[in-house]
Steps between C-alpha positions, in 0.01 A plus 500: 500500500351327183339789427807672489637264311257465268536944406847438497440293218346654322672809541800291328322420196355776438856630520644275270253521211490848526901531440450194257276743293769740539758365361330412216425840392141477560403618850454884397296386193222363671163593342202541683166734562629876392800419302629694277720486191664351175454141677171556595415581106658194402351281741175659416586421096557132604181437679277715217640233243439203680131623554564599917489893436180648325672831496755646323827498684575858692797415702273566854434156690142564622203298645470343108836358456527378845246283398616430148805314728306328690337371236812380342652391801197266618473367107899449492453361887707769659452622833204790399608771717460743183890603568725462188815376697762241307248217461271646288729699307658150480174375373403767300790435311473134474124586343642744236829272392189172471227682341834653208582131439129393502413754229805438308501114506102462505339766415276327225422287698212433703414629891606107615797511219629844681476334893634192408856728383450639829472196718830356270716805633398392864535156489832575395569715748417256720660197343896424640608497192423862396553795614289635828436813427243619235738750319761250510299255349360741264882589399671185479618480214302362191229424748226700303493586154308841563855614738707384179327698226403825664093407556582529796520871501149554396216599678306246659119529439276461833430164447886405550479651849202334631613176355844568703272555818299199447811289504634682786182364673532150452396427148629295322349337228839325379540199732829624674662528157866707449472472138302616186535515130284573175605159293457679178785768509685324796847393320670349825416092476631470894195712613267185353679266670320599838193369686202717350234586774253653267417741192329829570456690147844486258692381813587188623625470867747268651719435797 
């Protein structure tokens, strides 16, 4: 009887999240071993700039970009089942909208200076009084002057990405903090009003 039970169960859930994925749109766009495809390619693209992929992309999802994913996924700490479902296209967005902001608001800055803008846009994320989701944080308004002016829009170099990763790990060489500024261009005088945790290169952090 409890074995029953226990199938039955499971049965369940495996029914709900597989009309969950559904109705999102995304349970026909799974990727895995022998895709094919546009979204394969652009996968593929994502993984070859953040240093995953040592091929070119080809829109086929062979034995080398299953393992690109499940590279990413362990490093992003994803389930690595080397299947590109809604998490890590979740994530694999999340890595491309940090690593624009990191090269636009950092990118002079050094290895540290670029995971320290990284860790900021998590602890944010994680702080009640910002948003809780990475592209909502990354969007709110005025929140980054990179969004603002367009930097934004450039193309991150590959030490943006990895520094995105490393914060995704853990890292976070900031102390917790939610804020940062350069004090010799900054023109708001409420943003030196807060607790400074630190100063890593022309930043200075605070919460």
């Amino acid at each position: 009887m409890k074995k029953i039970l226990f199938h039955g169960i499971i049965l369940f859930l495996g029914t709900f999240f597989f009309f969950a994925e559904a109705s999102n749109g995304k349970a026909a766009s799974l990727l895995k071993l022998g895709s094919t495809g546009q979204e394969v390619y652009d996968v593929q693209a994502k993984l070859h700039r953040m240093g995953y992929l040592h091929t070119n992309p080809t829109g086929f999802y062979g034995p080398l970009t299953e393992r690109a994913v499940k590279d990413f996924q362990y490093e992003t700490r994803l389930w690595a089942d080397g299947i590109v479902g809604i998490s890590t296209r979740n994530q694999l967005g999340n890595v491309e909208m940090m690593a624009r902001v990191i090269h636009g608001e950092a990118r002079g800055e050094s290895y540290g200076g670029k995971v320290a803008v990284a860790a900021v846009i998590l602890n944010r994320k994680d702080s009640p009084h910002f948003p809780n989701t990475i592209r909502d944080v990354i969007f709110q308004r005025n929140a980054f002057t990179a969004v603002h002016d367009g930097q934004y829009h450039l193309t991150p170099g590959n030490d943006a990405y990895k520094a995105a990763i490393h914060a995704l790990k853990g890292h976070d060489p900031t102390n917790g903090s939610t804020y940062y500024y350069n004090p010799r261009i900054a023109t708001n005088k409420w943003i030196s009003t807060r607790q400074t945790t630190g100063e890593i290169g022309n930043h200075v952090f605070a919460q």
